[in-house]
NUBA-793647 format. One record per residue (C-alpha): y, x, z; residue number from 0; residue in three letters. Coordinates in pm, whole numbers, plus 50000, padded with zeros to 5 digits. Example, Ala and Ser with C-alpha at 12.3 -4.5 7.8 and 13.67 -1.06 7.14 Angstrom:
// NUBA-793647
+-------+-------+-------+-----+------+
|    yy |    xx |    zz |  nr | rest |
+-------+-------+-------+-----+------+
| 49550 | 51230 | 50780 |   0 |  ALA |
| 49894 | 51367 | 50714 |   1 |  SER |
+-------+-------+-------+-----+------+
//
This chain:
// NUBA-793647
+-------+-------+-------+-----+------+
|    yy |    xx |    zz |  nr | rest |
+-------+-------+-------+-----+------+
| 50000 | 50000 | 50000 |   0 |  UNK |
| 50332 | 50123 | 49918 |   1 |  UNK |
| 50571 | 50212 | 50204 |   2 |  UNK |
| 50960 | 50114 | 50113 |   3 |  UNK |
| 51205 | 50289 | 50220 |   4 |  UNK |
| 51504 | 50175 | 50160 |   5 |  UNK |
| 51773 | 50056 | 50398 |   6 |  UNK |
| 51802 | 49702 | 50438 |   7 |  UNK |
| 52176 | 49630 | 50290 |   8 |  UNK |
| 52263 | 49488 | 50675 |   9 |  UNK |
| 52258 | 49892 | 50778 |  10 |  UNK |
| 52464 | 49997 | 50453 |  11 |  UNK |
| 52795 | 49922 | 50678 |  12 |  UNK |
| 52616 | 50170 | 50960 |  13 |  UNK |
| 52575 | 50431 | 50712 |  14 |  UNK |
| 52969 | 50434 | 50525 |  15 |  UNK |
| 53153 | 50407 | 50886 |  16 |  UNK |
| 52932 | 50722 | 51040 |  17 |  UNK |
| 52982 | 50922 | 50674 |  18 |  UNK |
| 53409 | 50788 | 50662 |  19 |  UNK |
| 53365 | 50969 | 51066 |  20 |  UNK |
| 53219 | 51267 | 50995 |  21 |  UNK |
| 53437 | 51324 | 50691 |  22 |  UNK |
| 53798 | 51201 | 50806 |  23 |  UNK |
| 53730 | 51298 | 51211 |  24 |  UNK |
| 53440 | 51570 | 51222 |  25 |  UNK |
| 53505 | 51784 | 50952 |  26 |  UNK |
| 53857 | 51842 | 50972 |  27 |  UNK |
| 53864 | 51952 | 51329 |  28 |  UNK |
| 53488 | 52147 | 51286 |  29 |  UNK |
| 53599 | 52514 | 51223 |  30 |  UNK |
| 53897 | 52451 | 51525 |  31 |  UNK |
| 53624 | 52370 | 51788 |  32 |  UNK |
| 53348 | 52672 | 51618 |  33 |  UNK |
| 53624 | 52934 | 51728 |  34 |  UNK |
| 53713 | 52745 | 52059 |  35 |  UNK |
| 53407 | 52711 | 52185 |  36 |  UNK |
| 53392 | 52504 | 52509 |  37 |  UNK |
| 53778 | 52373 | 52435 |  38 |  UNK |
| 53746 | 52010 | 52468 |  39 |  UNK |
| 53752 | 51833 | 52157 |  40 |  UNK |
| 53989 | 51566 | 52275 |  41 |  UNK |
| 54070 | 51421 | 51909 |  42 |  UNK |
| 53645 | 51257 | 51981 |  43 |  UNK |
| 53847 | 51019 | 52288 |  44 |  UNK |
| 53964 | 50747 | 52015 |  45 |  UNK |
| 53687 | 50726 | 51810 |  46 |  UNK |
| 53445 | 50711 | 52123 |  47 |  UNK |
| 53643 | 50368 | 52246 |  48 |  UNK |
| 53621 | 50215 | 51860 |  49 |  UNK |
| 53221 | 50364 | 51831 |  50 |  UNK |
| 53161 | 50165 | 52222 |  51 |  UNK |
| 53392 | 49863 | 52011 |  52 |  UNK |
| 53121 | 49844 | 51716 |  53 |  UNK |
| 52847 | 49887 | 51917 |  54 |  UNK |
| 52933 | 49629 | 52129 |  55 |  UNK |
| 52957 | 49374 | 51849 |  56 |  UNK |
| 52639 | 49503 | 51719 |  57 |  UNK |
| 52464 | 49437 | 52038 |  58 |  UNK |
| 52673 | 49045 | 52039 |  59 |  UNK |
| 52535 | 49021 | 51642 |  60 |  UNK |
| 52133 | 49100 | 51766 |  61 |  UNK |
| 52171 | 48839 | 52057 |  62 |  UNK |
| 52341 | 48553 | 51848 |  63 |  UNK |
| 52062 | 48585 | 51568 |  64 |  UNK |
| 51801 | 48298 | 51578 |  65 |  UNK |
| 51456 | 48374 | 51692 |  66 |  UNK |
| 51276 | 48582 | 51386 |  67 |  UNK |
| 51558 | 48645 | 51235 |  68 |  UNK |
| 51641 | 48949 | 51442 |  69 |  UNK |
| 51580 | 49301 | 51301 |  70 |  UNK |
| 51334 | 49533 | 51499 |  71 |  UNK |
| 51411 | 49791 | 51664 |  72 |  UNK |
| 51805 | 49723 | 51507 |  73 |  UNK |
| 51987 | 49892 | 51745 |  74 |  UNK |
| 51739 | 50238 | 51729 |  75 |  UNK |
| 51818 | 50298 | 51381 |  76 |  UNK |
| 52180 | 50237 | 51354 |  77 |  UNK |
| 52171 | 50466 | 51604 |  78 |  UNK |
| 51958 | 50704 | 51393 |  79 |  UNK |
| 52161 | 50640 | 51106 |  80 |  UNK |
| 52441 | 50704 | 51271 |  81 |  UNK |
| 52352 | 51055 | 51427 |  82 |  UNK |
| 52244 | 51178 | 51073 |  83 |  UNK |
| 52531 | 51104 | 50873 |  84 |  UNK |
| 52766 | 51222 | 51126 |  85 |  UNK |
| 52561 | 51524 | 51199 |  86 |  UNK |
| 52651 | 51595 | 50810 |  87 |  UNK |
| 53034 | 51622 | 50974 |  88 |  UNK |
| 52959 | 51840 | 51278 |  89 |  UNK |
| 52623 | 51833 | 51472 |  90 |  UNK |
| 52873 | 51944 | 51773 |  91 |  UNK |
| 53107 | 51717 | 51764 |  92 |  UNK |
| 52837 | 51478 | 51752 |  93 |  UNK |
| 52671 | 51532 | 52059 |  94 |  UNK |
| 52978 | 51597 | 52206 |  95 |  UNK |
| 53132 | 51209 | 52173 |  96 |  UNK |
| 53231 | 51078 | 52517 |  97 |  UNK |
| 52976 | 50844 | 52633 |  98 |  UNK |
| 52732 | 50904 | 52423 |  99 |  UNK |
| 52496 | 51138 | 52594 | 100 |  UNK |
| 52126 | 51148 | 52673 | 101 |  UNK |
| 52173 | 51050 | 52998 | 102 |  UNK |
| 52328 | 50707 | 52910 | 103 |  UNK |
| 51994 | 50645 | 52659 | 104 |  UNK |
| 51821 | 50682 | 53012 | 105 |  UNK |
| 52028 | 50492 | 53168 | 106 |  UNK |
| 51991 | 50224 | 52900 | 107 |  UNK |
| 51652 | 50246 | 52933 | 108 |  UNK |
| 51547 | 50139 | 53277 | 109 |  UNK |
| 51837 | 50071 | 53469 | 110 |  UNK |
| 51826 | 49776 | 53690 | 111 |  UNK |
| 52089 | 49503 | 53565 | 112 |  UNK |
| 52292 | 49626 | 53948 | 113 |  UNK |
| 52295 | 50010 | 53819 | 114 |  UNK |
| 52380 | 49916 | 53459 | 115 |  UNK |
| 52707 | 49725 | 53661 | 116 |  UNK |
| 52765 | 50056 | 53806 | 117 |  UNK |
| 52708 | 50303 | 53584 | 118 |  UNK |
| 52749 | 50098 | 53204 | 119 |  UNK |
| 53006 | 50257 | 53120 | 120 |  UNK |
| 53006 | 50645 | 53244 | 121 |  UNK |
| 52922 | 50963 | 53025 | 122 |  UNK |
| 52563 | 51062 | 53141 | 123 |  UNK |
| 52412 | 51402 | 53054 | 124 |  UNK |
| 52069 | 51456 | 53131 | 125 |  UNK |
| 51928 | 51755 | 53327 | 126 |  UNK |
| 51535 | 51837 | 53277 | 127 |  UNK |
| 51489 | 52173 | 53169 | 128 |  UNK |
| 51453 | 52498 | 53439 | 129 |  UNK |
| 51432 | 52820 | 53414 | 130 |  UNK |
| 51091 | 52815 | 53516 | 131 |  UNK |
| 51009 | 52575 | 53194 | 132 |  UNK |
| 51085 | 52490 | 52868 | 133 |  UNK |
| 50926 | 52222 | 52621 | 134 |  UNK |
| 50669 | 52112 | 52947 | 135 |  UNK |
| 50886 | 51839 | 53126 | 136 |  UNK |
| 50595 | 51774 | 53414 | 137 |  UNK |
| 50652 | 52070 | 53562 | 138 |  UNK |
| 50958 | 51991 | 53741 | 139 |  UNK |
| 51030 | 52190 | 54054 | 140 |  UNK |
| 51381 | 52043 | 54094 | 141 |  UNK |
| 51317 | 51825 | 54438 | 142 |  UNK |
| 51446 | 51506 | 54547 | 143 |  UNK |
| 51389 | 51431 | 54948 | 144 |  UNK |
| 51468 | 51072 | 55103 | 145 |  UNK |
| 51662 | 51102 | 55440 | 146 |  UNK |
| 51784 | 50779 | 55565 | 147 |  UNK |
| 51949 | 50610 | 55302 | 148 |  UNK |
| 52019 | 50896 | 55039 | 149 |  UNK |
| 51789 | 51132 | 54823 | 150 |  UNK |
| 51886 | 51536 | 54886 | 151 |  UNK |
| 51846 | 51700 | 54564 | 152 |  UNK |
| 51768 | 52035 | 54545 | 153 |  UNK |
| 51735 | 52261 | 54242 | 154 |  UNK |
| 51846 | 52427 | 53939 | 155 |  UNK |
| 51939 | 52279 | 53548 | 156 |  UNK |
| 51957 | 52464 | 53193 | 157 |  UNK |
| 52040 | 52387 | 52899 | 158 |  UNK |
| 52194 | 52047 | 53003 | 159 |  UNK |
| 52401 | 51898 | 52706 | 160 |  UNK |
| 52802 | 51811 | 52793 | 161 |  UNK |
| 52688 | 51906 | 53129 | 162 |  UNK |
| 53063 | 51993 | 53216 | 163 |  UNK |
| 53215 | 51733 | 53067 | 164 |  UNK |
| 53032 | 51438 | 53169 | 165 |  UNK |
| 53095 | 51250 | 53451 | 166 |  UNK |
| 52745 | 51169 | 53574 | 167 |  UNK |
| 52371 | 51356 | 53493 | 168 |  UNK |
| 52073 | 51254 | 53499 | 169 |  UNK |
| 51818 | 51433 | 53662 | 170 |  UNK |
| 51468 | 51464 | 53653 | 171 |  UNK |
| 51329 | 51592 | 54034 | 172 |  UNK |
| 50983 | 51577 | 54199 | 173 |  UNK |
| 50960 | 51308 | 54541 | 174 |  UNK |
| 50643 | 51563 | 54616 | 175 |  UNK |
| 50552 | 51882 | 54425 | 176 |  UNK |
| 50161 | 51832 | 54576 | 177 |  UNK |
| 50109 | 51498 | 54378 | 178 |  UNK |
| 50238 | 51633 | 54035 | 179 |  UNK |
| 50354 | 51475 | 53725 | 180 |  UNK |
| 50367 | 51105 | 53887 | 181 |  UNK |
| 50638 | 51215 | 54162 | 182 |  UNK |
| 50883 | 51289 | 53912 | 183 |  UNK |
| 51199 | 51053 | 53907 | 184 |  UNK |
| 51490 | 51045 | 53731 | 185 |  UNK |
| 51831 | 50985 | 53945 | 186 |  UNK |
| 52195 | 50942 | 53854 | 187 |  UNK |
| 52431 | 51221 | 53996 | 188 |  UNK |
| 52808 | 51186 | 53932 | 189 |  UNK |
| 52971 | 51567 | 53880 | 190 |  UNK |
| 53180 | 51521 | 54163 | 191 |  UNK |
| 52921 | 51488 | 54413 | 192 |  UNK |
| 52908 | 51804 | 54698 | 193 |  UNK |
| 52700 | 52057 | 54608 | 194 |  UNK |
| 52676 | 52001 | 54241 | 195 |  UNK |
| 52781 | 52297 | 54074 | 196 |  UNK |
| 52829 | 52400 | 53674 | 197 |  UNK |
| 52711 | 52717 | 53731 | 198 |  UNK |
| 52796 | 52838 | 53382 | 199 |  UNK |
| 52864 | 52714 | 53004 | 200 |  UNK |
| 52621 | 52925 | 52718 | 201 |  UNK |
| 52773 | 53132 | 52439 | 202 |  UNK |
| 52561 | 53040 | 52158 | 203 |  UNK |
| 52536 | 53080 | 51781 | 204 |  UNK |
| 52625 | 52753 | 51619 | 205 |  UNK |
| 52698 | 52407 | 51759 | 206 |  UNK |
| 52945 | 52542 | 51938 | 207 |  UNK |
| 53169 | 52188 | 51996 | 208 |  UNK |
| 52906 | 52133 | 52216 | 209 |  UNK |
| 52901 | 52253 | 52559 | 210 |  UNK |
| 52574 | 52344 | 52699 | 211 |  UNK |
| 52569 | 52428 | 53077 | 212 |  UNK |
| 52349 | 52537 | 53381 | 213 |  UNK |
| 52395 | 52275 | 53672 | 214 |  UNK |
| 52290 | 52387 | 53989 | 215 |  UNK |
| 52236 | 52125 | 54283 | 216 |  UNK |
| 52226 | 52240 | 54645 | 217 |  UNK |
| 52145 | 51940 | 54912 | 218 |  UNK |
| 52357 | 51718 | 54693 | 219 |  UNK |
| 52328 | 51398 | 54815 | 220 |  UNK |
| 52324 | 51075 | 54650 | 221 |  UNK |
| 52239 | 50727 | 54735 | 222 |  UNK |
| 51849 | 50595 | 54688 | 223 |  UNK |
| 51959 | 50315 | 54498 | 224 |  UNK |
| 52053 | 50581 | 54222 | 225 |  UNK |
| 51697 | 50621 | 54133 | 226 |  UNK |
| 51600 | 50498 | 53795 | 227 |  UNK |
| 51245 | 50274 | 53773 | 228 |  UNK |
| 51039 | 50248 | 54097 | 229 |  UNK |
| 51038 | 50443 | 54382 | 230 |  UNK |
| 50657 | 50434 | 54408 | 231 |  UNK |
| 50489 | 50701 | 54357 | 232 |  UNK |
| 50193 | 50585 | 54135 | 233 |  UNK |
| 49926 | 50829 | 54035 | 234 |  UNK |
| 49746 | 50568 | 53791 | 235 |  UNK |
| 50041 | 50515 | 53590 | 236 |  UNK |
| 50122 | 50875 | 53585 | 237 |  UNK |
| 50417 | 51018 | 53445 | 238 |  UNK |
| 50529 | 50666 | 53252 | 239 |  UNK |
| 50786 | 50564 | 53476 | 240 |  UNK |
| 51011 | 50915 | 53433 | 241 |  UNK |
| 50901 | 50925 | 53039 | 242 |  UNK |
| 51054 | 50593 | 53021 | 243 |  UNK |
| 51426 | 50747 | 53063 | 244 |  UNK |
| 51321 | 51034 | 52773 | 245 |  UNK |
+-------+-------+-------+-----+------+
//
């Protein structure tokens, strides 16, 4: 059976508004942000309030749609879409759009309806990689230790995308090294919290509009009801809960 693969015309609008961005907004300002690396590219602030606009209407389109008229998995790939043609622009400036980070995906995710009211509308990086570990995300060592009402998060975070610019990360830490993969949880942190430190930003070869940073988080405490998913710690379902916010 033949597989088509062309776009269906509703996603042709998608396509011209992320190309007109990375042409008329990325690409202009591309070679000003390669030289100046980690110089905030603040010309992204206006065209991250009109991309949250559109995507908002998007979302109101999907939910007005009769039943079976809706288009799977919509939202994914305009958001695919989107990424590739303005990756064409400047694959920096594209991960570096204000509220658009990896940790607000998460966030997205699994977030209770109470924590999307509280944290809908920050800029969310997402902390998983150490320096113990790269590609293998179960082996966490970053811990996370209830005391009273709070978890105490203790640890250290490379290679963590807008990790100085955000507001908030989200970070993966173990409830209990000894039961593995199935204690890992995922928890929002906002920057500003005590003991959360941007240790440093990376000098790298290309992407350079993008900062990339090493968080480092000494007894930072932050409330339980930041956790993402369950608190349980449930060896039968494993590591599904945490993989959930990937």
């Amino acid at each position: 059976m033949a597989i088509n693969t062309e776009l269906p015309e509703k996603l042709n609008s998608t396509v011209e508004s992320a190309h007109l961005a990375a042409e008329h907004i990325f690409r202009p300002i591309s070679r000003k942000y390669d030289k100046a690396e980690h110089e905030y590219p603040v010309e992204l602030d206006e065209f991250a309030k009109l991309a949250k606009q559109a995507a908002e209407r998007d979302r109101s389109e999907t939910r007005e749609k009769p039943a079976g008229e809706e288009t799977v998995n919509g939202m994914n790939l305009r958001g695919v879409l989107s990424a590739a043609e303005m990756s064409w622009g400047d694959v920096g400036l594209m991960l570096s759009i204000p509220g658009r980070g990896l940790g607000n995906a998460a966030i997205a995710a699994v977030a209770s309806p109470e924590q999307l009211e509280r944290f809908g509308d920050v800029w969310a990086s997402m902390a998983i990689t150490e320096p113990s570990f790269g590609s293998d995300s179960a082996a966490v060592t970053t811990t996370a230790t209830l005391d009273g009402d709070d978890y105490v998060i203790n640890g250290e975070k490379i290679f963590v995308t807008s990790g100085s610019r955000a507001s908030h990360v989200v970070v993966w830490a173990t409830l209990d090294r000894s039961v593995g993969r199935a204690a890992i949880k995922s928890f929002v942190v906002p920057m500003d919290t005590p003991g959360v430190t941007v240790a440093r930003l990376e000098h790298k070869l290309g992407i350079k509009a993008s900062d990339t940073a090493v968080i480092v988080f000494e007894n930072a405490r932050v409330p339980k009801e930041n956790l993402l998913g369950s608190p349980e710690i449930d060896t039968k379902k494993g590591f599904g809960g945490v993989m959930q916010t990937f």
